[in-house]
Structure formats: C-alpha cells, structure tokens
C-alpha positions as CSV (number, residue, x, y, z in Angstrom):
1,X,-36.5,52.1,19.5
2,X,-38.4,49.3,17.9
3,X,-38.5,45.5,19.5
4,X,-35.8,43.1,17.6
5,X,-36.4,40.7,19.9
6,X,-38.7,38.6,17.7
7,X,-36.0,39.0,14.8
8,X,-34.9,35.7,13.4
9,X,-32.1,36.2,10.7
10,X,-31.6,33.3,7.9
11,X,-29.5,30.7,8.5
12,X,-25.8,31.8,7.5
13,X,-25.2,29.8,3.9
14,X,-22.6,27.5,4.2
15,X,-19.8,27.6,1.4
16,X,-19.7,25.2,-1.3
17,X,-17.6,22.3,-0.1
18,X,-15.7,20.4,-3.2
19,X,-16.6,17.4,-3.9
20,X,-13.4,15.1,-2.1
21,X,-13.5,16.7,0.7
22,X,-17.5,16.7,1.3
23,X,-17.1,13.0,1.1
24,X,-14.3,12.8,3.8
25,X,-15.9,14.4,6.0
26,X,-18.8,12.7,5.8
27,X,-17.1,9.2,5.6
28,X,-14.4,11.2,9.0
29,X,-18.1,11.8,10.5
30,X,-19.4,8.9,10.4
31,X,-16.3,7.2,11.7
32,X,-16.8,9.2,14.6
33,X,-20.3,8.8,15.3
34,X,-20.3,4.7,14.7
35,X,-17.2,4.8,17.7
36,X,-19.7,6.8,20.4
37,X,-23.2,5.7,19.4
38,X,-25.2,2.6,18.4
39,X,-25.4,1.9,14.8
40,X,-29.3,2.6,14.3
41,X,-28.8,6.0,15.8
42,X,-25.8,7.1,13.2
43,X,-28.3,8.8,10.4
44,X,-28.2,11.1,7.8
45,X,-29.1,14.5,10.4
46,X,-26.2,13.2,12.7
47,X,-23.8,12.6,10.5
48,X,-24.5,16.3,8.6
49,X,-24.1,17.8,11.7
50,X,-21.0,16.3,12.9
51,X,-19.9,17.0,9.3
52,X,-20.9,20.7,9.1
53,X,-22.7,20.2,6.1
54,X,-26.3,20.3,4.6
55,X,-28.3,17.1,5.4
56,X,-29.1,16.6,1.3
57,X,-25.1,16.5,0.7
58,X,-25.2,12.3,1.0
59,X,-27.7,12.0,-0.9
60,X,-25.8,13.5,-3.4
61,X,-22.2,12.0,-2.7
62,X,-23.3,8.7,-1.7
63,X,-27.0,7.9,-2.9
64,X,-28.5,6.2,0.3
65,X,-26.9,6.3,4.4
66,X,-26.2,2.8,3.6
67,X,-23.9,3.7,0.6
68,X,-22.0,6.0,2.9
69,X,-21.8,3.4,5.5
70,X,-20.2,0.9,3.2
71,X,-17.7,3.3,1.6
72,X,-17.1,4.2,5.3
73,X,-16.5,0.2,6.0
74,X,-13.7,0.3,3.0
75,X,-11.9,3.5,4.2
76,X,-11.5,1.6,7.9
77,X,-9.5,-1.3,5.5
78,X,-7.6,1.2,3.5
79,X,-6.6,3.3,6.4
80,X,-5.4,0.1,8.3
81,X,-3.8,-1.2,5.2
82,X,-2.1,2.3,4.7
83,X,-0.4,2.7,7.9
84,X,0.5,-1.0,8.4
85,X,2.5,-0.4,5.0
86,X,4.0,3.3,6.0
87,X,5.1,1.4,9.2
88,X,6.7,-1.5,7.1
89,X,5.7,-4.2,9.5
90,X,2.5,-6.7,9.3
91,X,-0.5,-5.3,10.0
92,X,-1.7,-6.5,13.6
93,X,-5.7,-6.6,12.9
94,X,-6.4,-8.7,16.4
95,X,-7.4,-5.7,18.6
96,X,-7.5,-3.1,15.9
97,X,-10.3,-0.7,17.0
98,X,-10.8,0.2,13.2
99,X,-10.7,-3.2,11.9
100,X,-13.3,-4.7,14.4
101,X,-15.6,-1.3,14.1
102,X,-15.5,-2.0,10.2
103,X,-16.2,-5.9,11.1
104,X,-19.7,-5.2,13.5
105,X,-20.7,-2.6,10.8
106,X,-20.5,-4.7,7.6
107,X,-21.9,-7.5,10.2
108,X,-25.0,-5.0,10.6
109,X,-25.3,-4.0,7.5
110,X,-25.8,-7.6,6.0
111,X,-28.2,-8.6,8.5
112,X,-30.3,-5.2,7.3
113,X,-30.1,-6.6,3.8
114,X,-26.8,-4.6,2.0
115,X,-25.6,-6.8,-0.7
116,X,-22.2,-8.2,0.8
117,X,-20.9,-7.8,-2.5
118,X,-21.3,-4.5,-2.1
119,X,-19.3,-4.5,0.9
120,X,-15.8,-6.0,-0.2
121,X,-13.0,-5.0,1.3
122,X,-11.2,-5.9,-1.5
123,X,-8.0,-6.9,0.7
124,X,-7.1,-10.4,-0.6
125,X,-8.0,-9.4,-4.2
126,X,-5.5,-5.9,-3.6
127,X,-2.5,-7.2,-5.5
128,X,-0.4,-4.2,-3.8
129,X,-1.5,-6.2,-0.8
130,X,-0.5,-9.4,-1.8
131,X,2.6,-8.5,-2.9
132,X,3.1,-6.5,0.4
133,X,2.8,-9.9,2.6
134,X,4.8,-11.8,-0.3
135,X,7.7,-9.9,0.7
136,X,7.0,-9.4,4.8
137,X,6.3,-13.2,5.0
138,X,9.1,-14.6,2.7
139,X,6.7,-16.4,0.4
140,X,5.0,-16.4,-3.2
141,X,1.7,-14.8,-3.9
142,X,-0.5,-18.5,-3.1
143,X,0.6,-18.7,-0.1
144,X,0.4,-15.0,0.8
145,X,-3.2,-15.2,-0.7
146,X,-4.2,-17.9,1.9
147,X,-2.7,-16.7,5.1
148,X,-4.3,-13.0,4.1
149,X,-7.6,-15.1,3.5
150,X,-7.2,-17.1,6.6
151,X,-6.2,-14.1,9.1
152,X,-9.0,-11.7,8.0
153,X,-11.4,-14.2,8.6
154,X,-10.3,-15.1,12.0
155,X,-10.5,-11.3,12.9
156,X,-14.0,-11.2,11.8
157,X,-15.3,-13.8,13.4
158,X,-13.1,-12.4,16.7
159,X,-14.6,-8.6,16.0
160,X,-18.4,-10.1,16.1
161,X,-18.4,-13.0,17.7
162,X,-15.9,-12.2,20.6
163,X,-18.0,-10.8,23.1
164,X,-20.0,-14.2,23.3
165,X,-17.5,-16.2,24.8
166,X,-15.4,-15.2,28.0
167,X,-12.3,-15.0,26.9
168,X,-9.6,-14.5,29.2
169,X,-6.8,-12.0,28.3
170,X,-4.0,-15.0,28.7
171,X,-6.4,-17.1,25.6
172,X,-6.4,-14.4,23.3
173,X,-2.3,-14.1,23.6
174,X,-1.8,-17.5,23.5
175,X,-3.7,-17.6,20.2
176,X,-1.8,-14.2,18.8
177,X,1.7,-16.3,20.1
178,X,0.3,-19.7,18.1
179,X,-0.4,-17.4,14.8
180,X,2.9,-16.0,14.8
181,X,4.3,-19.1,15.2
182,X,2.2,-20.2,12.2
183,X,3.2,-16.9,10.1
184,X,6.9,-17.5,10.9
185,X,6.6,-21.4,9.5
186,X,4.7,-20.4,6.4
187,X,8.1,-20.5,4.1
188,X,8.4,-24.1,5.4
189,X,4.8,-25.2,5.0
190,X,4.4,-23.4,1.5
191,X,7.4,-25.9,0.6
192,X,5.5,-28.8,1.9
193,X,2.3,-28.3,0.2
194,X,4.5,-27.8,-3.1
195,X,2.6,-24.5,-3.1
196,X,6.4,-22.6,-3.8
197,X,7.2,-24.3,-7.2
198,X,6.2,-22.2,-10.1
199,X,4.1,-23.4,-12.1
C-alpha cells in the first residue's frame, strides 16, 4: 500500500462570487474586523479570510485597502441612516457603536493621508435626509441643514476626542437632555432667525 502521507491535494477553488455580494462581504468583513482589532492590523489577508474570498478580490472591487476602508466608512452612515428611517424616529448618533467606529476610522484614515473628500459621508448633502429631519423636526430644509451640520459634528468630535476627557456618565446625559431641548425649540428659533420665511 503506498505512503499518502506526504500527499498535499490543491487547494479546493472557490466559486465565483458576483460582484455585489463580493463587495459586501468584504465591506461586512471589514466591519467586523475594525470592531475586534486595531486599525493597522485590519489588512487585505485578514479581511479575505474573514470574507472567504481570494486575497486579489479588493484589489479588484475596491482598488487599494484604503478604498475599501472608506466605502466601509459610508456603509456605517447609510446603515445608521437606514434604520433610523425604518424606525421613524431621529437617529440617536451619541453612543452609536457604528457611528463612532466610522468616526475613529475616517479620523485614521486622514491622518494616513486619504483625501477627506474622499471620505464624505454625504449626510447633510443627502436631500432624502434633509427632508427626513424637515419633517421629524417640524422645520424647513435651512434649518434642518444646520442642526444635521451641527449634530454630526458634535458626534465626531465626541467619537474621537471623548476618551481624552473624563467624562462622567451624568455629563454626557445632561448634554443629550440640553440637545433635545435645543432640537425641540428649533421651530421657535428657525422663526427668530427669519430662517422660516420663504424666500
């Protein structure tokens, strides 16, 4: 009986993924590796892996890892977006593990160079957005442009910056109680600033 223990058989092919969903599960993949590891260690042979596919497929979905990691950035946004519509309430983004994950990585990103116009979010520009917090707020699309503007900068300057001060769990809710006291009062103060005139 001859010795198979030496055999090594080739590598079982994987099948051809289609397009879509190759680049899901990359961009699922990487979601889940940026949540357990640090950002430096997320790489193309990780993400494959987790993804079950062949470490050449982002090259050819997504160019460069840094492509991928900014298309991952936006699908954070439009999967926070998404369900904050579905739910038909106003998107809580203070506290959001998705939205401050997709806050540290564009963060990182910049600071390894990426064009930051590379990395819009596109949310204050999204006019399906807009109109979303013209109606949830009660006011017209200037003064739902400004609040959207104001809020996601305050949650990215909480995502990154946060963990430098010592912030006591009684601060943070009293600043979440003084914003909804703000968002509530936006009908009256878009009023005052003329802002609800047409024009």
């Amino acid at each position: 009986m001859p010795d198979t223990t030496n055999d090594q058989s080739p590598p079982a092919r994987r099948r051809r993924v289609p397009r879509a969903e190759a680049r899901l599960r990359l961009i699922d993949a990487t979601i889940t590796l940026l949540r357990t590891l640090p950002f430096d260690e997320v790489g193309n042979q990780a993400i494959c892996a987790e993804a079950d596919l062949n470490p050449s497929t982002i090259l050819q979905h997504f160019g460069t890892l840094d492509n991928l990691l900014g298309e991952t950035a936006k699908e954070l946004v439009r999967r926070h977006v998404e369900a904050a519509v579905a739910s038909g309430t106003q998107p809580t983004t203070f506290g959001d593990p998705d939205v401050e994950l997709r806050t540290r990585l564009v963060a990182w990103l910049i600071l390894k160079g990426v064009d930051p116009d590379e990395l819009r979010s596109g949310v204050v520009e999204n006019e399906a957005v807009i109109a979303y917090q013209t109606t949830m707020l009660g006011v017209g699309p200037r003064t739902a442009i400004a609040w959207t503007t104001l809020t996601t900068l305050l949650v990215e300057a909480y995502s990154v910056f946060a963990p430098t001060h010592r912030l006591a769990p009684n601060n943070v809710a009293d600043v979440l109680d003084l914003l909804a006291l703000v968002r509530d009062g936006l009908p009256d103060a878009e009023q005052r600033l003329g802002w609800s005139e047409k024009g």
